[in-house]
C-alpha distance (Angstrom), angle and dihedral (degrees) to the residues before:
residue distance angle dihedral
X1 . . .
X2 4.11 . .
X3 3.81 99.0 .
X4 4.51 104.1 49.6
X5 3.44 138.3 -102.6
X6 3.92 91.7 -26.9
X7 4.21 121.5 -160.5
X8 4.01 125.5 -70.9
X9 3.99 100.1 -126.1
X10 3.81 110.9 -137.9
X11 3.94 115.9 -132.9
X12 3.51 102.3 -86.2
X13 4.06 122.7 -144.3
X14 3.71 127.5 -81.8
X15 3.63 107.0 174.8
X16 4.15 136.7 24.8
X17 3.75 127.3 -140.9
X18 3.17 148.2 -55.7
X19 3.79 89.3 -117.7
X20 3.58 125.1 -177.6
X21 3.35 111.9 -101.1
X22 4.29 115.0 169.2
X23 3.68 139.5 -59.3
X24 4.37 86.7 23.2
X25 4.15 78.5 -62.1
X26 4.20 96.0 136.4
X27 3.73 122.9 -170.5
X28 3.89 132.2 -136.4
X29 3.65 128.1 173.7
X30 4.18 120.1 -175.2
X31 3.24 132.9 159.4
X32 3.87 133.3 -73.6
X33 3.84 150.2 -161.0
X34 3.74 95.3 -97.0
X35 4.32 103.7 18.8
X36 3.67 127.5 -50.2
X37 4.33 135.8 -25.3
X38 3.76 118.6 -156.6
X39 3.33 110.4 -162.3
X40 4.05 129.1 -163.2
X41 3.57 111.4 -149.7
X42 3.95 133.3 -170.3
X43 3.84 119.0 -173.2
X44 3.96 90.8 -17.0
X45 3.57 85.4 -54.5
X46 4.27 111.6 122.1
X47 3.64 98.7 -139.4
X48 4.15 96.3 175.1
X49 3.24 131.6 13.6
X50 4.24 132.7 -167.0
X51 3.96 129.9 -169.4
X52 3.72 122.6 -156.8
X53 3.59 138.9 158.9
X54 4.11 93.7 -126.7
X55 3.69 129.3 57.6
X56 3.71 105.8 -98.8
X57 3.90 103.9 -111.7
X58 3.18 88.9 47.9
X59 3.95 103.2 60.6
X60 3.63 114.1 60.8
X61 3.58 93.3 -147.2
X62 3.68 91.0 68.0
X63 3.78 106.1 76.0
X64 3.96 87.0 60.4
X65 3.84 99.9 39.5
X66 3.88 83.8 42.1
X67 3.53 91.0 52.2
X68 3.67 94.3 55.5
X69 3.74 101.5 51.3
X70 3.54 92.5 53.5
X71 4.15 97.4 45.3
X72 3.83 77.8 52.0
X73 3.53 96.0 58.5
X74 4.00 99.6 30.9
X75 3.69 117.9 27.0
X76 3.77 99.0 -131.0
X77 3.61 136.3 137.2
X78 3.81 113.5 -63.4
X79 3.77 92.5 -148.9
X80 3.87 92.5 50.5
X81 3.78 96.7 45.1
X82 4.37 90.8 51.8
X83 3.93 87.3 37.2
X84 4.03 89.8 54.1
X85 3.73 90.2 41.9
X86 3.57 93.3 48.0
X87 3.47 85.4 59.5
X88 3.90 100.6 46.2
X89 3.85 89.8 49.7
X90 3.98 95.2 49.0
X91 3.88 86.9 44.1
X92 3.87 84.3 49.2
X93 4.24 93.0 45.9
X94 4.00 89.7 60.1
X95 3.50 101.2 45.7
X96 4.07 125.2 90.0
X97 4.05 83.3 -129.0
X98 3.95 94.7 76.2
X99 3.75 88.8 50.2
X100 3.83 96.0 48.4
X101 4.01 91.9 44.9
X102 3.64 106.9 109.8
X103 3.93 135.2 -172.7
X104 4.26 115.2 -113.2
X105 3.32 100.9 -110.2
X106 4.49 84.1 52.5
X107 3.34 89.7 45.4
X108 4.22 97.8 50.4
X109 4.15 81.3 49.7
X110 3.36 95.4 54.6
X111 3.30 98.6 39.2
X112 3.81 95.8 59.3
X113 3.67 96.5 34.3
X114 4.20 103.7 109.3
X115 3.58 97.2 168.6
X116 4.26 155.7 -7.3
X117 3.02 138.9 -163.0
X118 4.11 138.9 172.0
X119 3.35 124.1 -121.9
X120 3.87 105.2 -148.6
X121 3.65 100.1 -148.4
X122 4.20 120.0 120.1
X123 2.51 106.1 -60.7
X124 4.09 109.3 16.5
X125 3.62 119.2 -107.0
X126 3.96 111.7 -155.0
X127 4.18 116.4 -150.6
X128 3.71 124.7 -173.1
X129 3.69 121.9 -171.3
X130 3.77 116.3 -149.4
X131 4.01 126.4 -146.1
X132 3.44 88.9 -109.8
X133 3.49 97.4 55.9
X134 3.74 109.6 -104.7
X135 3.33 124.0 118.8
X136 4.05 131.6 -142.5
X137 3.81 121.5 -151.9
X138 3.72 123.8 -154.5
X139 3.85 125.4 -177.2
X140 3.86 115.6 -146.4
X141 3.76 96.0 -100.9
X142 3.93 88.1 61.4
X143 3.85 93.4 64.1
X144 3.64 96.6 36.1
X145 3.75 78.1 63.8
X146 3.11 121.6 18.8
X147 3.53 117.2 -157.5
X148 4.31 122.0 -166.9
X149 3.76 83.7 -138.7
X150 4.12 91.0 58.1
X151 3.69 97.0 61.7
X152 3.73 93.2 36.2
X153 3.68 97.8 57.9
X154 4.03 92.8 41.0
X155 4.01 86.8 47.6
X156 3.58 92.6 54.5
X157 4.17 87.3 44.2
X158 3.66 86.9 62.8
X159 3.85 103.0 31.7
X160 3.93 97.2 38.4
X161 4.63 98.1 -161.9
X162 3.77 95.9 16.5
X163 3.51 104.7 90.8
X164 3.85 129.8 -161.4
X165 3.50 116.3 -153.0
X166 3.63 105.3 -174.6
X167 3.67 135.2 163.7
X168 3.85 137.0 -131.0
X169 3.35 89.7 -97.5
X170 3.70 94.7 52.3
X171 3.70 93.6 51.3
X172 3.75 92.0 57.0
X173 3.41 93.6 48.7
X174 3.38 94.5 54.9
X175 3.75 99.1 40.7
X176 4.04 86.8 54.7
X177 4.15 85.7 50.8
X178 4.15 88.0 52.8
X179 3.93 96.9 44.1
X180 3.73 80.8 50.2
X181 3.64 96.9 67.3
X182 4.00 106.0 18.4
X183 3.33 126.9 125.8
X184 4.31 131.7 -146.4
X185 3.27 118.0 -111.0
X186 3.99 140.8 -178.5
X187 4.05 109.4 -100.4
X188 4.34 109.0 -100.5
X189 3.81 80.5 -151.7
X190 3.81 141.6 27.9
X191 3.71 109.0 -25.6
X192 4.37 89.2 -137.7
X193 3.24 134.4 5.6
X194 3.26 79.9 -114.1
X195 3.36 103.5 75.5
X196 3.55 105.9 69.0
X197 3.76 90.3 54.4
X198 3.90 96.6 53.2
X199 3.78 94.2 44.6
X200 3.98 86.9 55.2
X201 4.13 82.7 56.1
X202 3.59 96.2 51.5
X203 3.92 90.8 49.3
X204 4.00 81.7 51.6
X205 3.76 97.6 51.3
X206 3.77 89.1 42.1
X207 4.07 83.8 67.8
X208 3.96 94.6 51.6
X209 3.93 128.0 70.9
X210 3.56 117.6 -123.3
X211 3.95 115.8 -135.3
X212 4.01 121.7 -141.1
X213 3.86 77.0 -138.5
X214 4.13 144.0 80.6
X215 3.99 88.4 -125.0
X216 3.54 82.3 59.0
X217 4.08 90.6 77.9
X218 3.98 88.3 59.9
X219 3.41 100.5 42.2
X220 3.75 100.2 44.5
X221 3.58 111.4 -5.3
X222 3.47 98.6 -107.7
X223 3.93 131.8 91.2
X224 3.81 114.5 -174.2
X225 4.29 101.4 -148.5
X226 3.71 106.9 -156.9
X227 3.65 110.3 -150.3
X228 3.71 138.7 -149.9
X229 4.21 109.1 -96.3
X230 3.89 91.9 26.1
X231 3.60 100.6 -64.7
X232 3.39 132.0 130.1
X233 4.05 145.0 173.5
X234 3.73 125.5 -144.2
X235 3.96 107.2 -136.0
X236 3.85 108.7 -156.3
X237 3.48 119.8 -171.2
X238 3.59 114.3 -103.3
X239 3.99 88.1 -130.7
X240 3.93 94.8 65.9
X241 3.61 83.1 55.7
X242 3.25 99.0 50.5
X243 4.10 98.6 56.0
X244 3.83 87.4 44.7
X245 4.10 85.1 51.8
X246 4.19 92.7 37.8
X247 4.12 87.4 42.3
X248 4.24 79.8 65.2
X249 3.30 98.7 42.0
X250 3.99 93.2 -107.7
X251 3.81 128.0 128.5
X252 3.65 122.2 -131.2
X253 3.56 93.0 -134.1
X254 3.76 92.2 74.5
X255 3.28 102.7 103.9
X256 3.82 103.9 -159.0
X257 3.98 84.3 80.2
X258 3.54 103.3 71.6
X259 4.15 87.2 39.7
X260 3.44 87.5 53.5
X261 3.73 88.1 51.8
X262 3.57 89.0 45.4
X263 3.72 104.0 56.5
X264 3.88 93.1 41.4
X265 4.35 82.4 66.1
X266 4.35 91.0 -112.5
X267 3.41 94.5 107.9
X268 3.67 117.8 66.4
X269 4.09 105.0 165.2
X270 3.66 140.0 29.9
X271 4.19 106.5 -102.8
X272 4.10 111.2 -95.4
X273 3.43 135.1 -169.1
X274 4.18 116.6 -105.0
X275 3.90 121.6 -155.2
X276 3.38 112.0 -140.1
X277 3.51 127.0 176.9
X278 3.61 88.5 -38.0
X279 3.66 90.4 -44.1
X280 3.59 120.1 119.9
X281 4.15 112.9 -148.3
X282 3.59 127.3 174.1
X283 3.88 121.3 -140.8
X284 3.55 140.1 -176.6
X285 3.80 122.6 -146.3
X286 3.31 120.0 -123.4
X287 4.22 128.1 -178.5
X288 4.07 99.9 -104.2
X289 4.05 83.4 -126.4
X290 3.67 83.0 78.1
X291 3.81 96.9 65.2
X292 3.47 105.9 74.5
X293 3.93 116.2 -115.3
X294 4.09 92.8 -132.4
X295 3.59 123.1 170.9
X296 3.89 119.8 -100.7
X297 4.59 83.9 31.1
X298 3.48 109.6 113.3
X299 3.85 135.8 -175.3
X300 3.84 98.2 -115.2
X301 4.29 103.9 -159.4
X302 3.90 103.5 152.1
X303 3.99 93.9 41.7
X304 3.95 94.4 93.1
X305 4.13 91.6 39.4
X306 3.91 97.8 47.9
X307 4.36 83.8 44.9
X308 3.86 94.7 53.3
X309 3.89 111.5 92.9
């Protein structure tokens, strides 16, 4: 487990009542294959039942279609049955027991789910550990969006024959239940998708000499810009960038790259565009930490001087 000790879930609630309703008529509602069954009982004996995809006080159409199935069954007063149900469901709405009421497939999720934790890489990657040892692995796209079909399919990865079958709704209730209890943890692999990428430029600029002069960018790509104080930028040209981008079959018009680079401290300046002997080149400017300091690389400063006629 990446993310620590993680929190036992307790069995959550599939089904509410019975709860007297009128005339010794109790009501129960729990939850089915397909949605919800509320069931009217008399002496333990269901005398009406109704299937819907929403929990009852919740849908408005339900006090009327309610109404109906239970005036079919027992010839009471229409006004008394909706009045008394009314009452039930409003009862129902104020109570921590509507809230905690879950659907099956929610509640076999839950159930199971021992631990989670979040991976901060870049994007996140979100990992719950089940009780029975498996393990299901969302990226951060999945949660941002969660789609019935998601947790299905990964369900079925882990529990090959026992089906899921939730909904949207499910899913979201059971993604709020696991950012509830997860925990951060370090990334087990790269921390972006980034990363690979700008390591393979560094071992690229560690093959190219970097020139104390502008000619520098045409010549080798690289320009290193001394600055007042000490400081200095190293402009690469945006076309070594580029291959190394194209080469991974990224564009380098995407513009979480050079954030990326940005917020891990390698990228120092927004790219500009260099004239150079009537040559226009565009740069970015990169800390010269970034370019690694192999041996056999040399700063080359007097190359484009002792070349000039």
């Amino acid at each position: 487990m990446a993310g620590g000790a993680g929190v036992m879930a307790e069995k959550p609630a599939t089904s509410l009542g019975p709860v007297p309703l009128l005339e010794g008529i109790a009501l129960s509602v729990a939850a089915g294959p397909e949605g919800w069954v509320t069931s009217f009982t008399r002496g333990g004996e269901t005398i009406a039942e109704d299937r819907a995809a929403a929990l009852p006080w919740i849908d408005p159409r339900a006090p009327g279609r309610l109404t109906n199935r239970l005036h079919e069954a027992v010839p009471l007063d229409r006004k008394a049955i909706r009045a008394a149900l009314l009452e039930v469901f409003e009862t129902v709405r104020s109570s921590p027991d509507a809230g905690a009421l879950v659907s099956g497939p929610v509640a076999r999720v839950i159930g199971e789910t021992a631990a989670v934790s979040i991976e901060e890489s870049d994007p996140p990657v979100y990992i719950v550990d089940l009780a029975d040892g498996g393990r299901l692995i969302f990226q951060n796209r999945e949660l941002a969006d969660p789609r019935p079909a998601t947790l299905n399919e990964r369900w079925l990865a882990a529990h090959p024959g026992d089906a899921l079958d939730a909904n949207g709704r499910d899913f979201k209730t059971v993604r709020d239940y696991w950012f509830g209890i997860a925990e951060r943890a370090e990334p087990s692999g790269a921390g972006s998708q980034w990363e690979p990428i700008a390591e393979a430029l560094q071992r690229t600029l560690s093959t190219l000499p970097a020139s104390t002069e502008r000619e520098g960018l045409l010549r080798y790509g690289l320009y290193l810009e001394e600055r007042p104080g000490g400081s200095a930028v190293l402009w690469v040209a945006s076309g070594i960038i580029e291959n190394v981008l194209r080469d991974r079959g990224r564009s380098i018009m995407d513009r979480t790259f050079p954030e990326f680079l940005r917020r891990d401290g390698a990228l120092v300046s927004g790219s500009r565009r260099f004239r150079i002997g009537g040559v226009l080149c565009r740069a970015w400017g990169f800390d010269p930490g970034f370019r690694p300091e192999n041996a056999g690389i040399t700063v080359f400063e007097n190359l484009i001087e002792e070349a000039r006629p």
